[in-house]
MARDO-857013 format. One record per residue (C-alpha): y, x, z; residue in one letter. Coordinates in steps of 0.2 Angstrom, whole numbers, padded with zeros to 4 digits, always signed. Example, Ala and Ser with C-alpha at 12.3 -4.5 7.8 and 13.67 -1.06 7.14 Angstrom:
2
-0022+0062+0039A -0005+0068+0036S 
***
This chain:
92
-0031+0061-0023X -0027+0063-0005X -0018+0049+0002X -0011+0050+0021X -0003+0038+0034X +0014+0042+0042X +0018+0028+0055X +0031+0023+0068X +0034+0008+0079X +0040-0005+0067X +0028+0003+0050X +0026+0016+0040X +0021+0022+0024X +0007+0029+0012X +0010+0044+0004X +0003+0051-0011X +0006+0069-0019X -0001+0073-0035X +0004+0088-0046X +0017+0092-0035X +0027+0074-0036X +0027+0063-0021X +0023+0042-0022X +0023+0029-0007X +0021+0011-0002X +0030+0007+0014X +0025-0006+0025X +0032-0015+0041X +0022-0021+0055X +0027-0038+0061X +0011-0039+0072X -0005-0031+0079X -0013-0040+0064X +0000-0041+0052X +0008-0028+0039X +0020-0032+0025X +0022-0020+0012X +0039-0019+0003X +0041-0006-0006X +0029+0004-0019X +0037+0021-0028X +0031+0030-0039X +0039+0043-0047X +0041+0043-0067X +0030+0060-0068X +0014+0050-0062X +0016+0035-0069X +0002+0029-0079X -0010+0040-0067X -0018+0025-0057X -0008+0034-0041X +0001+0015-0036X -0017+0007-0037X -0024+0020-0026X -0011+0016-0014X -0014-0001-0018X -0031+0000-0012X -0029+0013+0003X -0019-0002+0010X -0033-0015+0006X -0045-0003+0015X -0036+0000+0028X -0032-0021+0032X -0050-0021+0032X -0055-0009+0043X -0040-0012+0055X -0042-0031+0055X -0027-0035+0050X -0019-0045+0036X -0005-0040+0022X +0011-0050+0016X +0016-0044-0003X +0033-0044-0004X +0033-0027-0014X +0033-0035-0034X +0019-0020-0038X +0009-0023-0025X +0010-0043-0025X +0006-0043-0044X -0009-0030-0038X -0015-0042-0027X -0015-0057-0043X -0024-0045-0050X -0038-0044-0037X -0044-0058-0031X -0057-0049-0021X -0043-0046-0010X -0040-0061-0002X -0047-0056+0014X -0034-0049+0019X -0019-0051+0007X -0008-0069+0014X 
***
């Protein structure tokens, strides 16, 4: 699955398409090193399909490579984050 990155000056979003549907996680930057992501969809025709964990994980990555830390405010991504504790790297 092919996940890309559309960004402005206060966030963005990642952006999912599978089978024709489109999901996202937005997110808003509150600093250089600093994201917080608040929002995860996912329509009802890939639900079940692992397509909010991969988006899950593409923002994990990302923190990591871009030195930067998450805030979970988004409930599917927070209770991802419980989940993995091997994210604590980056996830506040």
């Amino acid at each position: 699955m092919d996940i890309r990155i559309e960004e402005n000056t206060s966030g963005g979003r990642y952006v999912a398409v599978l089978e024709g549907h489109e999901a996202e996680m937005t997110y808003s930057r509150t600093s250089p090193k600093l994201i917080i992501i608040d929002h995860t969809g996912v329509p009802d025709a890939l639900r079940g399909k692992g397509v909010g964990q991969a988006l899950a994980l593409h923002a994990v990555e990302a923190a990591r490579q871009g030195g930067w830390k998450i805030i979970p405010l988004c409930p599917f991504f927070k209770s991802q984050a419980q989940r993995h504790p091997e994210w604590n790297d980056v996830v506040n």
